[in-house]
N, C-alpha and C positions, 0 to 999 in steps of 0.2 A: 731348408727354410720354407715355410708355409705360405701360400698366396692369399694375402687377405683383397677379395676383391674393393671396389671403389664401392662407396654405399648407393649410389644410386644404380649402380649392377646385380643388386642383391638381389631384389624384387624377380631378376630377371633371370638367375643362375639356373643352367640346366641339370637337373638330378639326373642320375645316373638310372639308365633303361631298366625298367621290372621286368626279371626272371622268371620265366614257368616254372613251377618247383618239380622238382625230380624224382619219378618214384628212390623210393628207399630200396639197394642191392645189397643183398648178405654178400660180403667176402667169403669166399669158398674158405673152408678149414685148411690150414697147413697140414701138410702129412705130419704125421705121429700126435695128432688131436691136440699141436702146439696151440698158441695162441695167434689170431691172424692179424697181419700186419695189416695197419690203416691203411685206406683207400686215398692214394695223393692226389686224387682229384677230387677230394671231398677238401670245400673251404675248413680250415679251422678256426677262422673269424668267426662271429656271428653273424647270421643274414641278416640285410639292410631292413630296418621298419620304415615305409614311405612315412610312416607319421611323426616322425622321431627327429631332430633338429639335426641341420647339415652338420657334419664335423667339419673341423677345422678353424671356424671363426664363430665369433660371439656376434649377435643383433644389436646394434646398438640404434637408439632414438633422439633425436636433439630438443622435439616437443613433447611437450606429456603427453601420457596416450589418452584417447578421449575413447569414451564408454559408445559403442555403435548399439542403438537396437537391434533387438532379433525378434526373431516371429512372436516369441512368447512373450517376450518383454513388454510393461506398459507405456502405450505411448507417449513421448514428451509433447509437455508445454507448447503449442504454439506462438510464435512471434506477437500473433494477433491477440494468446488469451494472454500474456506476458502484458502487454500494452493496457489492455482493458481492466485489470486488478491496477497499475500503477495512474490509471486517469482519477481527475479528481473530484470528489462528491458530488452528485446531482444537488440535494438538498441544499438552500442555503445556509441552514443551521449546522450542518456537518462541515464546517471549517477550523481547522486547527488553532486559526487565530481569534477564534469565540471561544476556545476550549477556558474553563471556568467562572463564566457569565453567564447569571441567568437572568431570563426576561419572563414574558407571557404571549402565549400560543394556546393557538384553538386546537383543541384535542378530539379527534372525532372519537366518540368512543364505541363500543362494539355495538350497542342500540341503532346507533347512526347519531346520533345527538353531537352537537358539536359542543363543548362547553372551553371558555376560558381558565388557562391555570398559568400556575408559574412552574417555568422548567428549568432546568441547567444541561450546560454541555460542558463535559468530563469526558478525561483521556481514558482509555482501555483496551491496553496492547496497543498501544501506538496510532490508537484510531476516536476521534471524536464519538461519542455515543450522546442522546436526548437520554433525559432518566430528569422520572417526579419525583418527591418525596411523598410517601403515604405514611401517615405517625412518624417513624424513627426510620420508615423502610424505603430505600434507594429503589424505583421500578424502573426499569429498562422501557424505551417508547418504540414502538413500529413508526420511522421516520414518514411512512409513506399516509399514516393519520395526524402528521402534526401539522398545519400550516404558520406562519408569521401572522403574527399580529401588528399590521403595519400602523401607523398612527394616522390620526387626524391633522393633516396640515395647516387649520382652521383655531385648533382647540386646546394640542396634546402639549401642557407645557412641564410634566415629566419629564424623567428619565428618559433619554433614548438610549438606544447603542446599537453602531454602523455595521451595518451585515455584509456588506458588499462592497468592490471599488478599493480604490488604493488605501482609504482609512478606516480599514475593517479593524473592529475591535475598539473604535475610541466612542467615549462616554460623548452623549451631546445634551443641550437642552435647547427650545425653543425660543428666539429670539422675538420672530415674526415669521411671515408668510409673503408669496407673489405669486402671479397668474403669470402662465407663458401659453400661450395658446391654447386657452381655458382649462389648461390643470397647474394647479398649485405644489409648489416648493416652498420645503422650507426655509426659511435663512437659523442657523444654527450656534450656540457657543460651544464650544469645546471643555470640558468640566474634566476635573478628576476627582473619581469619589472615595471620600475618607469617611475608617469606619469610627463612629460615633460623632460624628461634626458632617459639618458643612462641603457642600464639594467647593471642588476649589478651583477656581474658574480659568482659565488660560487662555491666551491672548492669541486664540488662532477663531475664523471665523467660517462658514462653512455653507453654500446654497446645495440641497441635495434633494432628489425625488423622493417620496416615501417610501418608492420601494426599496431603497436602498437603506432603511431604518426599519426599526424594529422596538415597540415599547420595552423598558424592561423593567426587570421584577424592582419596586420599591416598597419597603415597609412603612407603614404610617408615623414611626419615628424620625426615619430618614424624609418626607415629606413634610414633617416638621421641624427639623433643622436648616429646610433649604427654603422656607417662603419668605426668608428674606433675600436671597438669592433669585430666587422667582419673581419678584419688585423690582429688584435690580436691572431685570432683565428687559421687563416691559416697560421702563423707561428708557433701557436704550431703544428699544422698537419704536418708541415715540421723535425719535428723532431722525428716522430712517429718511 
């Protein structure tokens, strides 16, 4: 019966001493030019390959085997560039929970001229992207020429929609404003907007810095469906 050693003696098993190989000796001829009987000191096994797998027992593994680099091979991933592909977008418009809302941003364009437009943010392969429309044509934006176009705290009784903070992504409109050591907030209603009507206004209330807002895109239609909504509003500010 065979000895299968313990697996963790495997690693460890001593192969058997390599052989100097031995010149090659003709067997003298038998008398009468018979044929000459084999040399019994010659193995009739085959010699040992060091490179060749030990007989007797198979390798076995409990984990899968993991891929080692070698000289040639390209180097893996870093810990550190692993981390830095899954952190999350610098830009504040690069947020997933903006993905299909569009507003207006200052566009630097390649002159240097900043000008105002309206943008959208659209998914693509799993990642938020800035993209204009030009006629019928979707253009892809260099995030690092777009800034926010924040509102007037003072003025802007528009559309907003929250960039930033725990209620990213909800529609607002201006109720009023206040001073806290001399910059202004705005005080906020919460809207949801429907298309062809009126938004429709929800009973939640909201004081936010502007930076954390952001105008957004509205059609001269839709600002004509909501100024009775925008009355509304500045009579409640009237009672603050």
């Amino acid at each position: 019966m065979l000895f299968h050693p313990p697996r963790h003696y495997r690693s460890r098993q001593f192969l058997p001493p390599l052989q100097a190989s031995q010149p090659s000796i003709s067997s003298p001829l038998a008398p009468g030019g018979a044929t000459p009987m084999p040399d019994c000191s010659t193995s009739l096994s085959p010699a040992w390959n060091p490179s060749s797998r030990t007989p007797g027992w198979e390798p076995s593994f409990d984990a899968p085997t993991a891929t080692l680099p070698s000289p040639i091979s390209p180097p893996i991933a870093s810990t550190s560039r692993v981390a830095a592909v899954q952190e999350p977008p610098q830009h504040p418009l690069l947020n997933p929970l903006l993905v299909g809302v569009s507003l207006k941003a200052n566009i630097t364009e390649k002159d240097g001229k900043v000008k105002e437009q309206n943008i959208s943010i659209v998914e693509n392969n799993g990642w938020p992207r800035l993209i204009r429309t030009v006629y019928t044509t979707a253009v892809s934006l260099v995030p690092d020429r777009v800034s926010v176009k924040h509102p007037n705290a003072t003025r802007d009784n528009g559309l907003l929609v929250i960039i930033q903070g725990e209620h990213t992504g909800k529609y607002v409109r201006r109720i009023h404003h206040k001073y806290s050591d001399g910059r202004a907030s705005m005080i906020l209603a919460v809207v949801r907007p429907v298309d062809g009507a009126a938004d429709t206004l929800v009973e939640e209330r909201l004081e936010l810095d502007v930076d954390l807002l952001c105008v957004a895109a509205e059609t001269k239609k839709q600002k004509d469906l909501n100024s009775l909504l925008r009355s509304q509003l500045r009579s409640e500010a009237q009672k603050l």
